[in-house]
C-alpha positions as CSV (number, residue, x, y, z in Angstrom):
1,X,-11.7,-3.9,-44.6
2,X,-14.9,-5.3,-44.6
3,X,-17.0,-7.6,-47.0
4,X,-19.9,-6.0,-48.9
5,X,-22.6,-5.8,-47.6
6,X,-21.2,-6.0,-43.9
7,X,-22.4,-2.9,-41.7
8,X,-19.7,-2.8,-39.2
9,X,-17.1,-0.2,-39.2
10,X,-13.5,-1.1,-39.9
11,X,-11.0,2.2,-38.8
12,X,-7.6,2.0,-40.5
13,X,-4.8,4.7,-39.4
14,X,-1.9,6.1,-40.8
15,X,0.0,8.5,-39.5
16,X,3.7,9.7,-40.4
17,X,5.7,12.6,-39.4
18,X,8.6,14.2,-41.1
19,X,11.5,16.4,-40.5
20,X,14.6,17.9,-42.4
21,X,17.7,15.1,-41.7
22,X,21.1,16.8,-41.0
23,X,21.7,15.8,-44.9
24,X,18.7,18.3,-45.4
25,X,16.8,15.5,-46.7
26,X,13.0,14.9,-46.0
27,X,13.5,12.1,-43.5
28,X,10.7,9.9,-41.9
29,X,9.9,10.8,-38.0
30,X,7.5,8.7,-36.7
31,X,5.0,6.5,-38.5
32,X,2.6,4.1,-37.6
33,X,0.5,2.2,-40.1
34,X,-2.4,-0.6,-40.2
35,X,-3.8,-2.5,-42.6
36,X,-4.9,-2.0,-45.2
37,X,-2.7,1.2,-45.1
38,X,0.7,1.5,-45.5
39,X,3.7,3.5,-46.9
40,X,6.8,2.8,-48.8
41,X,10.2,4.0,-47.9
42,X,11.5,7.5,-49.1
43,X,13.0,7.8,-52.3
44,X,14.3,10.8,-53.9
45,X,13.5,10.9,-57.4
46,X,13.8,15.0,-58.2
47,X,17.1,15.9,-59.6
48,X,16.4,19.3,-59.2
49,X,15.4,18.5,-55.7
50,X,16.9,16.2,-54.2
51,X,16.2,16.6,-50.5
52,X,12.7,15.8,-51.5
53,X,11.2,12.9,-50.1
54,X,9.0,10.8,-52.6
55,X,6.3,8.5,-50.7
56,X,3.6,6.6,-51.9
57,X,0.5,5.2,-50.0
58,X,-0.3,1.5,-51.1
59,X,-3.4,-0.2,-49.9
60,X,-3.1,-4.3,-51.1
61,X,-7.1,-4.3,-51.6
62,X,-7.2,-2.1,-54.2
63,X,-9.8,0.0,-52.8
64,X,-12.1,1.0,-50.1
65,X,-15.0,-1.4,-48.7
66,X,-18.4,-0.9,-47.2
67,X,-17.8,-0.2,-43.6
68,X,-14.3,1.0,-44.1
69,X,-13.0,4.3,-42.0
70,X,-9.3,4.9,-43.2
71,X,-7.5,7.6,-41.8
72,X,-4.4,9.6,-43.0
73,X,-2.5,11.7,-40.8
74,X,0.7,13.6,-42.1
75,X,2.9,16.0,-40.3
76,X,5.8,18.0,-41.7
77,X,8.2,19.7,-40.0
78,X,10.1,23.1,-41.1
79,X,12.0,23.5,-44.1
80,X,10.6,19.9,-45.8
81,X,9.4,19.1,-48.9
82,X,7.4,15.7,-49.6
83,X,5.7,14.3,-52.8
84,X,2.9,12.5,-51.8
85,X,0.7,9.9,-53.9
86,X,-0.8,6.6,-53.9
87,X,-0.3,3.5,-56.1
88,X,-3.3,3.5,-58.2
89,X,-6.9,4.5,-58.7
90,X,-8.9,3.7,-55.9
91,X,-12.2,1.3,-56.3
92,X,-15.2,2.0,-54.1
93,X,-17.1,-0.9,-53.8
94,X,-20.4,-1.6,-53.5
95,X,-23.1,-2.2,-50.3
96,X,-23.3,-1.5,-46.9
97,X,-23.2,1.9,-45.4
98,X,-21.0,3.2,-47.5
99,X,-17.0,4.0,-47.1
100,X,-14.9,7.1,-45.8
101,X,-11.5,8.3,-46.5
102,X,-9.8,11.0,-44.3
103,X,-6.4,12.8,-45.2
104,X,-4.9,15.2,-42.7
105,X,-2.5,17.1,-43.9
106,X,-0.2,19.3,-40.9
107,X,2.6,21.4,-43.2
108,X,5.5,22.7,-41.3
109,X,6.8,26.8,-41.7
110,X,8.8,26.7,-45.1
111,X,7.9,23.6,-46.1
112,X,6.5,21.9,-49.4
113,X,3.7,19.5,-49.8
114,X,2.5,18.3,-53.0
115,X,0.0,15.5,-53.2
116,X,-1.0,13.6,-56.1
117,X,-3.8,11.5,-55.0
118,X,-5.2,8.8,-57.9
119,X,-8.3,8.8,-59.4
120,X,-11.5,7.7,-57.0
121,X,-13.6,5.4,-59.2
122,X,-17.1,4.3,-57.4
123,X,-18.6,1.1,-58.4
124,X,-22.6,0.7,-58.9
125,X,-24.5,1.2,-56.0
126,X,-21.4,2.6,-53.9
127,X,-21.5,5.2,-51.5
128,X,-17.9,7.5,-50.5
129,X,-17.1,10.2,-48.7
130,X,-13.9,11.9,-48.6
131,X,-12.5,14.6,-46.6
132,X,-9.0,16.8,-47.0
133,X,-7.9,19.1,-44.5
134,X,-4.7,20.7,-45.1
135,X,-3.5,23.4,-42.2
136,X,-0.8,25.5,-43.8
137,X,1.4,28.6,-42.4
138,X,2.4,31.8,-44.1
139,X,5.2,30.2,-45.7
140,X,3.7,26.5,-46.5
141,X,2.9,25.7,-50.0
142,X,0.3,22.8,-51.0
143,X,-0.4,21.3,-54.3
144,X,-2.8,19.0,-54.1
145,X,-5.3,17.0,-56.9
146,X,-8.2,14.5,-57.0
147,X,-10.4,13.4,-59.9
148,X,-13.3,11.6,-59.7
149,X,-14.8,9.4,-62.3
150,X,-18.3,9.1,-63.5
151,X,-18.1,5.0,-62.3
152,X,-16.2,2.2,-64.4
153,X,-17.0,3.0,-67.6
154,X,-16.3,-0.1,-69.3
155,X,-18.8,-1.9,-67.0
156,X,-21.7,0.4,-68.4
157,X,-21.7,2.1,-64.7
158,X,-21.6,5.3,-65.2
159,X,-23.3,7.5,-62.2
160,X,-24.8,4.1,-60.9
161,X,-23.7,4.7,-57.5
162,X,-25.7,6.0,-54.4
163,X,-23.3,9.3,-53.3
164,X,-19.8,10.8,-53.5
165,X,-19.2,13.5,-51.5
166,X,-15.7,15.3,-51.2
167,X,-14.4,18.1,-48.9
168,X,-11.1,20.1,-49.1
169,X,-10.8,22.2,-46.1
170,X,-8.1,25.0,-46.1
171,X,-6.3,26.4,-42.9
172,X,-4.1,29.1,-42.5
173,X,-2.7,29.5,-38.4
174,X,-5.0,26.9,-37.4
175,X,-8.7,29.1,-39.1
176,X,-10.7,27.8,-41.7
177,X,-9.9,30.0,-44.7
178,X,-11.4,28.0,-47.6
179,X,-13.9,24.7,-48.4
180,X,-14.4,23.1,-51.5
181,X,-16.9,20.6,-51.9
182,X,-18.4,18.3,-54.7
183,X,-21.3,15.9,-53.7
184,X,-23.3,14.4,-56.4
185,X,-26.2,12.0,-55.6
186,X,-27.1,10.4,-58.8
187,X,-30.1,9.0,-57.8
188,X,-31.3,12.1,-56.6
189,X,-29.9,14.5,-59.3
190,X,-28.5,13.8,-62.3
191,X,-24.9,15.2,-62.5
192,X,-24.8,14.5,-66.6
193,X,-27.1,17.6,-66.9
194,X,-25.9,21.0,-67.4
195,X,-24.5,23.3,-64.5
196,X,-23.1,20.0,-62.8
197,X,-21.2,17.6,-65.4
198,X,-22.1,18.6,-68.3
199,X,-21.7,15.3,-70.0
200,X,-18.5,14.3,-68.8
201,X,-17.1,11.3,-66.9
202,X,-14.5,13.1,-65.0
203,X,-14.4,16.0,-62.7
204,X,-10.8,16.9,-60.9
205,X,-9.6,19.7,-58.3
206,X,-6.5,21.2,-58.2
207,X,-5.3,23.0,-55.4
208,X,-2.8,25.7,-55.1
209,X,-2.3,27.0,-51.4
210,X,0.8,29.8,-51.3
211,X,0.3,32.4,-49.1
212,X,2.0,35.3,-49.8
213,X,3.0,34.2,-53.3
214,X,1.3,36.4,-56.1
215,X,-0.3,33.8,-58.6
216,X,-1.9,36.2,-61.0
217,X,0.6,34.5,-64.2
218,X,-0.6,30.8,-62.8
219,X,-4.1,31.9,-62.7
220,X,-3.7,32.8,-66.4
221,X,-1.7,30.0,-67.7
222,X,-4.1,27.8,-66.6
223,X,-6.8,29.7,-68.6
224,X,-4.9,29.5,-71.6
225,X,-4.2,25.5,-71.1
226,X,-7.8,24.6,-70.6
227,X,-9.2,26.8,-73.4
228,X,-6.5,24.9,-75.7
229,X,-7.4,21.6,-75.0
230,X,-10.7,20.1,-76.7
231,X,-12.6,17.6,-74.5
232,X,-11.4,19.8,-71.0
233,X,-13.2,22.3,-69.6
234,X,-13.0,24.1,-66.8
235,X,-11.4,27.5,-65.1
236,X,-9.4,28.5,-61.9
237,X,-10.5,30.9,-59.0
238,X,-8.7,32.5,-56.1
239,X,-8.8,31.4,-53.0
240,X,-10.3,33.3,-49.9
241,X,-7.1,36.0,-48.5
242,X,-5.4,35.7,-51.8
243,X,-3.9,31.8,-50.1
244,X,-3.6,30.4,-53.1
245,X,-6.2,29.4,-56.0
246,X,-8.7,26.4,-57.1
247,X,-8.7,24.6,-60.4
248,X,-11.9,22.8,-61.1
249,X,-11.7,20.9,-64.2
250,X,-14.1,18.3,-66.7
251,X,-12.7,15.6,-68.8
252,X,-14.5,13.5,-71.3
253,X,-11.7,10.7,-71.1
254,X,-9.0,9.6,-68.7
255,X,-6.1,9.6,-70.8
256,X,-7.1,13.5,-71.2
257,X,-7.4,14.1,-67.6
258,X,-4.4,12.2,-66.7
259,X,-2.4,15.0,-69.4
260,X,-3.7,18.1,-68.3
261,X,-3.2,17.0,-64.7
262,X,0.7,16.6,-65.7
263,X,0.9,20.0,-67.9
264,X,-1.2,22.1,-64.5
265,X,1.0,20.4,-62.0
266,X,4.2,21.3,-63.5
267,X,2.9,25.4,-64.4
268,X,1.9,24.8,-60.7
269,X,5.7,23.7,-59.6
270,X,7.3,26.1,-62.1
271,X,5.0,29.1,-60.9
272,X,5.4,28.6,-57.1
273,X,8.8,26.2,-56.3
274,X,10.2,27.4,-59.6
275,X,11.4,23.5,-60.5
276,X,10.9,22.6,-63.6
277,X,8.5,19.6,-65.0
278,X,8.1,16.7,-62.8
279,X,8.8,13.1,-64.7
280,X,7.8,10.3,-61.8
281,X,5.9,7.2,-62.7
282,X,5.1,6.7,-58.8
């Protein structure tokens, strides 16, 4: 972490590995952790899975600082399944050269990924930038999310920052089969105007990455939830080599988002893992 306004660079890693216990729980490997990073111990909190492991990512700052490099690294082994999310919305602060966030995301044959990462919400003035890579194989499913909000809203700071840029890289064997990006530079361009916002102070991603799965039903469930709900708007797309598919969604108010995030996650799970709906207040 630095102070705002610092220019150095402060590089914070985590990196855990998993593999199937000889319970055929999702057990913790390896893990190594610096501050401001850290993770809390598995719980299992599906009862219709209960060899899934439940982690969450807690940084005691509350956010990410000028200067700060923090680095994710997770590794799954075969035939695991981990829920993965972090303990609240992430604050970019001001000054400085900005701050970067990478999450790496290695998902073992068989195995189940399904990341729920909190809202990013950048402060006046703020600069981020924000890169996913997630490497799957033919039988790996990922389903990941990330919203982004227009600044905080209650501090009448709404697209007062500098740049937020945001990468989701898809790999399938170890070759690049799909980028998504969203980089909005206020100053520059302003993303309230139609074909970029719209008007809206949210904008989320889902991601559904299931090769070899035909998602066809998914693709048109999701249709039919967004067209129902007032105040959304938004549509999903497959993905390159029929991997899986891409939800890009708008939302006028959090409490909205935060809803429709819940009701696509759990078409996602029912679709794919056929599990039913998730109820976890992690």
């Amino acid at each position: 972490m630095s102070l705002p306004g610092a220019d150095s660079t402060t590089r914070s890693l985590l990196d855990c590995a998993l593999v199937r216990g000889r319970t055929g729980r999702t057990q913790i490997a390896s893990l190594h952790q610096q501050f401001p990073q850290r993770i809390t111990v598995p719980m299992y909190a599906d009862p219709e899975n209960t060899s899934a492991a439940f982690l969450c990512i807690q940084n005691p700052t509350g956010g990410v600082f000028p200067g700060d490099d923090l680095v994710t690294r997770i590794t799954t082994g075969d035939d695991t399944h981990l829920y993965l999310t972090s303990q609240s919305a992430t604050q970019v602060f001001a000054g400085g050269e900005g701050a970067s966030q990478t999450t790496t995301i290695d998902i073992g044959a068989g195995s189940v990924v399904e990341f729920d990462s909190k809202t990013v919400i950048p402060h006046a003035d703020s600069s981020y930038r924000q890169v996913t890579e997630v490497s799957v194989r033919d039988s790996s499913v990922y389903i990941g999310w990330e919203a982004f909000a227009s600044g905080r809203i209650g501090h009448g700071e709404r697209f007062a920052y500098r740049s937020l840029t945001a990468r989701s890289d898809v790999l399938l064997g170890g070759r690049l089969t799909a980028r998504d990006t969203v980089h909005l530079t206020p100053l520059e361009s302003d993303p309230r105007g139609p074909g970029v916002l719209g008007g809206h102070d949210y904008v989320a991603t889902m991601l559904v990455v299931a090769p070899g799965h035909d998602l066809s039903g998914l693709v048109g469930d999701v249709h039919a939830a967004l067209d129902a709900t007032p105040g959304v708007s938004g549509a999903a797309s497959a993905l390159p080599d029929d991997v899986g598919l891409s939800v890009r969604l708008l939302a006028h108010r959090a409490p909205l988002l935060h809803r429709v995030h819940q009701e696509l996650r759990n078409m996602a799970r029912r679709s794919v893992l056929r599990l039913g709906p998730l109820e976890t207040r992690m």
